[in-house]
N, C-alpha and C positions, 0 to 999 in steps of 0.2 A: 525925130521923136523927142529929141533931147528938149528943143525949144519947144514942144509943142505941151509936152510934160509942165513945165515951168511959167508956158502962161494957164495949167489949169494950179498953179499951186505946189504943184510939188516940190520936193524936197531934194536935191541930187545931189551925191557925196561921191568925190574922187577914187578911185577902185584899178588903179593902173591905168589901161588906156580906155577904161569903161567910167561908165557910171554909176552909183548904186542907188536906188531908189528906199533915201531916209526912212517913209512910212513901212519897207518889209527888204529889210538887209536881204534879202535869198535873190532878190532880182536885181538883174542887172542890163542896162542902156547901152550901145553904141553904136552910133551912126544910125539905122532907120531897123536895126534886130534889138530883141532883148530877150532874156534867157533867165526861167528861173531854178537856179540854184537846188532849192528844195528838194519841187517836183520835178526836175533834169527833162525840161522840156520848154520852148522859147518859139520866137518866130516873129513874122514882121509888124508893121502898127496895125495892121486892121484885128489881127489876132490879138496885140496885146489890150485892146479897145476892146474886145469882143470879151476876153475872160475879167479884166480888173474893173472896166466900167460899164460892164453888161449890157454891152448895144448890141444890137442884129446887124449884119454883114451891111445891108445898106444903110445903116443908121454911122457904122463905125468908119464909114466909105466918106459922108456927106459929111459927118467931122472933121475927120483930115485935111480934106481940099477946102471946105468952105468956115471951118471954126464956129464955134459957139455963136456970135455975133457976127459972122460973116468976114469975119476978119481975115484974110488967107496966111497961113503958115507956109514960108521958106519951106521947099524941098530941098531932101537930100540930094548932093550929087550921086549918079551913079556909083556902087560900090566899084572903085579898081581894088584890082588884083594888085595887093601890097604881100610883099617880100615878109614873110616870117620871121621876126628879128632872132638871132642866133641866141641859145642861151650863154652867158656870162655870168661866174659868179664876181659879185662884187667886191671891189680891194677890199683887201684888208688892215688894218687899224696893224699900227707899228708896235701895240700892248694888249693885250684884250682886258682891261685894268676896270673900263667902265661896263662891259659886259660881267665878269664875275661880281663887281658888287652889286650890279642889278640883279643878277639872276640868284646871288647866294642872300644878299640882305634885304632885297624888298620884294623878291620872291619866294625865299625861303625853301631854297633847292640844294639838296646834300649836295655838299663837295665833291663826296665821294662819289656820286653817279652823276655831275656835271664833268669831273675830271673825265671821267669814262669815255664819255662823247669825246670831247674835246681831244684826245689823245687818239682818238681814230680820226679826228680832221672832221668828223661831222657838225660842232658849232665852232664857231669864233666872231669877234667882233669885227666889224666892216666898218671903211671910213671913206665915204662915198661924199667930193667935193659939190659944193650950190652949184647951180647954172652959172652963176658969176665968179666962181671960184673965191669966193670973199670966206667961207667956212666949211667945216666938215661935219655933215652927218655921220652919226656912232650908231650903228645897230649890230642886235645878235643876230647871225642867221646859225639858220638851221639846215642843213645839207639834206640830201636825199641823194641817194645813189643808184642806179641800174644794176643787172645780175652782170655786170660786170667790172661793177666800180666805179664805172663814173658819175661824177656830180650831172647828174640833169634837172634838177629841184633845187632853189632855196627861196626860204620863207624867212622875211625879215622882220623884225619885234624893237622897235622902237626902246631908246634903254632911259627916257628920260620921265615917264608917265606912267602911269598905272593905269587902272581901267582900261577902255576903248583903244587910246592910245592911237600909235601909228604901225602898220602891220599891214605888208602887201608881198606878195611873192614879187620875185623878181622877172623882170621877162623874158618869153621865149620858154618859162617850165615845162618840162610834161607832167602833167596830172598825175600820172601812174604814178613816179616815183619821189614823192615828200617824204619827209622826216620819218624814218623808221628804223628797228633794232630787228636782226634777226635772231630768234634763238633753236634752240634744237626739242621742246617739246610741241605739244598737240594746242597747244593756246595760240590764241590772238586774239591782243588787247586793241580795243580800236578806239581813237582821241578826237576831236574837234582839234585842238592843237597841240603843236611841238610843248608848250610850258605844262598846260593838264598830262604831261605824257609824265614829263622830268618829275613834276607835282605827283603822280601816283607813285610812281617809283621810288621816290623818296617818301611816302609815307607805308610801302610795301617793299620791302630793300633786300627781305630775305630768298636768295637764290632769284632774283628775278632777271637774270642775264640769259637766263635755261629756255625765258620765254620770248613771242614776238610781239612789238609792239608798230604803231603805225599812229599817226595824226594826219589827217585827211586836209587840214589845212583849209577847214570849210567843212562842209557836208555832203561833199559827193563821193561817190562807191570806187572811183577810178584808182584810188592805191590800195585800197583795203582789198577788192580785187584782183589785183595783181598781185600782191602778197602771196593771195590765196592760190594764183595759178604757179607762183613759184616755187611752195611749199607741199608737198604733198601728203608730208605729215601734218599739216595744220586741220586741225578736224572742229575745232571747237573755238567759237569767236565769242567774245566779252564785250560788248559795246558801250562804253565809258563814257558817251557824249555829257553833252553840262544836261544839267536840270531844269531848264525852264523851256519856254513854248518852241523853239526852235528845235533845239539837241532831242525833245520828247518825239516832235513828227519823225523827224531826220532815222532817230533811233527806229520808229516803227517801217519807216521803209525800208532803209539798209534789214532789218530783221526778216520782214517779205520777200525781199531780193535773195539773201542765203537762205531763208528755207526752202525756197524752190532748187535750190543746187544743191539740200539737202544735208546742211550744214547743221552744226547744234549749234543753236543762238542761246545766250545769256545777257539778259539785261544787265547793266551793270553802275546806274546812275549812281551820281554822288551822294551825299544826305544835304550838300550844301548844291549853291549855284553852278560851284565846278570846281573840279581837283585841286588848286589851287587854293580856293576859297576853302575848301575842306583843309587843306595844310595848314592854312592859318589857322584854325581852328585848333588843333593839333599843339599849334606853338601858341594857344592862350591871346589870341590877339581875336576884333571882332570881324565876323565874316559875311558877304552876302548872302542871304537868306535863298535857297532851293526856290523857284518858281513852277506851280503847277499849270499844265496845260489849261487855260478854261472851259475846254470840252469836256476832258473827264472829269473836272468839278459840277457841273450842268448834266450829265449824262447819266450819272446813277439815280436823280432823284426823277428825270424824266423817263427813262427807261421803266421804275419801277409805277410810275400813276398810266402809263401806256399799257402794262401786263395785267393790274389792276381792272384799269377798263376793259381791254380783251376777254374778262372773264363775264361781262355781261353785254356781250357783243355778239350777233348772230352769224355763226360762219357761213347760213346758208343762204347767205342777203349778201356777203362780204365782196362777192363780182361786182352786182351792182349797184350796191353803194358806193364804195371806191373809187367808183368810174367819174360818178356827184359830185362826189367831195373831192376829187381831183381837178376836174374842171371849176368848180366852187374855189378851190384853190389859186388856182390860176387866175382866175375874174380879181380874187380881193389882192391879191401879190399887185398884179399891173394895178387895181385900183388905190392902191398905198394905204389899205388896212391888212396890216402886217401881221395884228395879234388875230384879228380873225380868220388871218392864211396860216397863221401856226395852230392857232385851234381844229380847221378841217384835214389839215395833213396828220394831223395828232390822232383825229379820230379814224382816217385812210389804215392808219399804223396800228392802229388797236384792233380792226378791223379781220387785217391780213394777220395781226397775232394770234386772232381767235382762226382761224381757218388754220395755221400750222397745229396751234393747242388740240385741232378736233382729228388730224393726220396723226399727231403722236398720241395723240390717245387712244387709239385704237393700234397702237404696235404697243403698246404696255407703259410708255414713259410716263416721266413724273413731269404735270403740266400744270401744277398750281399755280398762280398769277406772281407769285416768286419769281420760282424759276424760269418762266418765261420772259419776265424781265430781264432774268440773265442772261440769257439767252439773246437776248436782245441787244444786250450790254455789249456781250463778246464781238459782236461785229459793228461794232463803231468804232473805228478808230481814227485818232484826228489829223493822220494825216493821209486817212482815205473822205476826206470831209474840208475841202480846201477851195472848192469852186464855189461862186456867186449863188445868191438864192433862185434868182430870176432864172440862172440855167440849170436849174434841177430837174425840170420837166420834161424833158426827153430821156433823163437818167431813170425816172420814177415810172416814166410808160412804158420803157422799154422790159424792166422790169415786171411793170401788169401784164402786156402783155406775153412774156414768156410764162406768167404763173398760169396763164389762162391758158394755153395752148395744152398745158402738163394737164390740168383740169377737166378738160374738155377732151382730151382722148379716149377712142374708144377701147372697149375690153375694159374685162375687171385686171385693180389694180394689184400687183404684186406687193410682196413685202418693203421691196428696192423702190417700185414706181412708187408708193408713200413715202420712202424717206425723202426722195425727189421733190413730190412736190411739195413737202413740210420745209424742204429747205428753200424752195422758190416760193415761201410764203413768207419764212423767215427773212430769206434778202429783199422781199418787198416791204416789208414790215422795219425792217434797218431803212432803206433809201427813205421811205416816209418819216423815219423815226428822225434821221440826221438833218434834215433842215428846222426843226424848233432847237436841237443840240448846238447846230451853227449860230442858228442866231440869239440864243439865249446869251452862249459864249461870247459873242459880240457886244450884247448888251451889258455882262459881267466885266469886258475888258476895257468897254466905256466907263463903265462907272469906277474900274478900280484906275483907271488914267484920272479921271477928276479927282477923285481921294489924293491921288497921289501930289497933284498938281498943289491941293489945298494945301497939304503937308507940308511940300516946301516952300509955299507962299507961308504960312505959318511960324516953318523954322527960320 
C-alpha cells in the first residue's frame, strides 16, 4: 500500500513503525492494512480504495494489480507473524535540565504542577542514542501507569520545537494506559495530549489534584475507557479535546460512545486552538486561533433554506418524488454535475422534512420552517458525515426504504407509531441533508487552503 499510495501522490509521514497519511493525520499505513484513527476502523487495500478513492470492489481490485496506466505495483510479502516488541521505557538523560526549560519557559507550565508529576516518576527527560551513536536525542516523556503501577505507556515530546514537532509513543505501549492523574472526585477531564493536560492544570490549579485527568495520546477512547472501568466513582467526563476539525469530530464520537454507558458528558473546548494556546494567552503572548469544523459553519445556513422549503413541499407526493430525485441524484453524481446532485438531494430533504412537519403536526408540536430546521440541525454531526459522496446512496435508500415500510403499515396509527415515523422522516431528511453539508464543507476548506496558501505566499 505504501508504494502504491506514493505513486498516486501522496504524502507519508513517519508514525513509529507505521505510516501516516499527510493529507488526514487519523490514518495510518503499514505493510498492505491501514487504520483510521478517528473513526477506529481500518482494513486491507481493496477497502481503503473503496472508502478514500471511491471505487467499487472490482474497480478497487483492477487497481491494485494492474495500476492506473497498467503499471503493476510490487506486492506485499505475506504478513509473518512478528514478535511483539516488549515495552521499554526509554534512558533517561543524567539532568532533566532541557526538559524543564522546555516545558516551564516555552511552554509555560507551572512549576508547581510539573514538579507534581515529576516527583511521582511520571515525566522525566530521556536521552536516547542515533543509530550511529555519534549523538543524543533529549525528549520529555510522559509515563502512564496500570492499576498496579507499572509503567506500560510512554509518550515522547520532542524538547527542541514547538508546534508539530517530534512526538511518538514509544514501542510495545498499551493504549489503555497513557499519561494520566488519578483523583478521588466524580470528574474526568479528558486531553488529546500529556502538554494540553499540564497546560489546563496550570491555568485551573485550584484543588485540581481531587480530580482525574487522562491524555489519550491521539483520539482514541482506549484510556479514557479504562479510566472509566477503573473508577467507579467517575460519573461525569469533560472532554478538553483542541479546537479545530479533528479534536471537534473526535469530541463528538467519544461523547456518543459514553452516552450509551450513560455517562454525563460535558463539552469542554478551549476558546483557542488548544490548552496550551489558551496558556499563552493567559501569559499575554500571541496565540493560535480556535478552528471551527467546516460542517457546522455550512450546516446552519443549509439546514435553515431546506426547512424553509419543506414548508411548501407536499408530504403527500414526498414517497414518490424522493424515489426521482434520488435516482436524478445518482445519474448527475456519476455524471460529475455535482451542483445539480446537491440541488436534487436538497430537494429529496426538504421533501422528507415536509412529511415529518405533517407527523408532528398532528401530535400538537411546533413545526414552523424554524424549527424544523433545527431540528434538522441536531442530527448532523460532523463526525457522523465522514464517508465519500459517491457512497451515500446505499446509506440514503436504506433509510427510504425503512420510512416507507413505517408508512405503509397497516391499522390506524398510534400516538408512539407517529413519533416513529416522524422520526424515520427526520433521519431521512438528515442523510439527504448531510451530503450538500459534506460537500459545501469541502468546497469551504478548499477555498480557505488557497486564502491560506496566498497569505503566506504574500507574507
Amino acid at each position: 500500500m505504501e508504494q502504491f499510495l506514493l505513486c498516486q501522490g501522496e504524502k507519508l509521514l513517519p508514525s513509529g513503525r507505521e505510516k501516516r497519511l499527510a493529507s488526514d493525520h487519523s490514518v495510518t499505513v503499514r505493510g498492505n492494512r491501514w487504520y483510521d484513527h478517528a473513526a477506529e476502523q481500518g482494513g486491507g487495500p481493496v477497502s481503503f480504495l473503496q472508502k478514500f478513492y471511491r471505487l467499487s470492489y472490482p474497480e478497487a481490485v483492477t487497481r491494485l494489480l494492474s495500476g492506473e496506466q497498467g503499471v503493476r505495483y510490487d506486492s506485499t510479502q505475506q504478513d509473518r507473524q512478528q514478535e511483539k516488541k516488549s515495552f521499554e521505557l526509554p534512558p533517561a538523560s543524567k539532568t532533566m535540565r532541557r526538559m524543564y526549560a522546555y516545558l516551564l519557559q516555552q511552554r509555560l507550565i507551572g512549576r508547581e504542577v510539573l514538579d507534581t508529576f515529576v516527583r511521582v516518576k511520571l515525566i522525566y527527560e530521556s536521552a536516547e542514542p542515533s543509530k550511529d551513536g555519534s549523538k543524543e536525542y533529549h525528549n520529555a516523556v510522559f509515563i502512564g501507569k496500570d492499576e498496579h503501577g507499572v509503567a506500560r505507556h510512554a509518550h515522547k515530546r520532542g524538547l527542541y520545537t514547538l508546534g508539530p514537532g517530534f512526538k511518538r509513543n514509544a514501542a510495545g505501549c498499551d493504549p489503555r494506559y497513557s499519561f494520566h492523574h488519578i483523583g478521588t472526585s466524580d470528574r474526568l477531564y479528558v486531553f488529546e495530549a500529556p502538554i494540553d493536560l499540564l497546560s489546563f492544570v496550570t491555568l485551573y490549579p485550584s484543588n485540581w489534584q481531587q480530580h482525574s485527568y487522562v491524555a489519550l495520546c491521539g483520539t482514541s477512547s482506549h484510556a479514557m475507557l479504562w479510566m472509566l472501568e477503573q473508577n467507579a466513582a467517575l460519573k461525569k467526563v469533560l472532554l478538553c479535546l483542541d479546537h479545530d476539525e479533528a479534536g471537534i469530530e473526535a469530541a463528538g464520537r467519544l461523547a456518543e460512545l459514553l452516552q450509551k454507558k450513560e455517562y454525563s458528558v460535558w463539552p469542554r473546548p478551549p476558546d483557542w486552538k488548544d490548552w496550551n494556546e489558551a496558556l499563552k494567552v493567559r501569559r499575554g503572548i500571541a496565540a493560535e486561533p480556535a478552528e471551527e469544523h467546516p460542517q457546522l459553519l455550512v450546516a446552519g445556513p443549509i439546514c435553515e433554506e431546506i426547512g424553509y422549503r419543506s414548508a411548501s413541499a407536499d408530504p403527500n407526493k414526498a414517497a414518490a418524488q424522493i424515489l426521482a430525485l434520488l435516482q436524478r441524484y445518482q445519474d448527475s453524481l456519476h455524471g460529475g454535475c455535482l451542483d445539480f446532485a446537491m440541488e436534487k438531494i436538497s430537494c429529496a430533504a426538504a421533501l422528507a422534512l415536509a412529511a415529518a412537519q405533517r407527523e408532528l403536526r398532528q401530535l400538537g408540536e411546533d413545526t414552523t420552517p424554524q424549527h424544523m430546521g433545527k431540528l434538522l440541525l441536531e442530527r448532523i454531526q460532523p463526525h457522523q458525515n465522514r464517508s465519500a459522496l459517491h457512497n451515500r446512496f446505499v446509506e440514503i435508500s436504506t433509510d427510504f426504504q425503512c420510512v416507507i415500510a413505517k408508512n405503509n403499515a397497516a391499522g390506524i396509527r398510534t400516538q408512539e407509531d407517529k413519533l416513529q415515523l416522524a422520526d424515520a422522516w427526520l433521519n431521512l431528511a438528515a442523510s439527504c441533508a448531510k451530503v450538500p453539508v459534506k460537500y459545501e464543507a469541502e468546497q469551504l476548506k478548499q477555498q480557505q487552503k488557497q486564502e491560506k496558501s496566498i497569505s503566506m505566499t504574500m507574507g
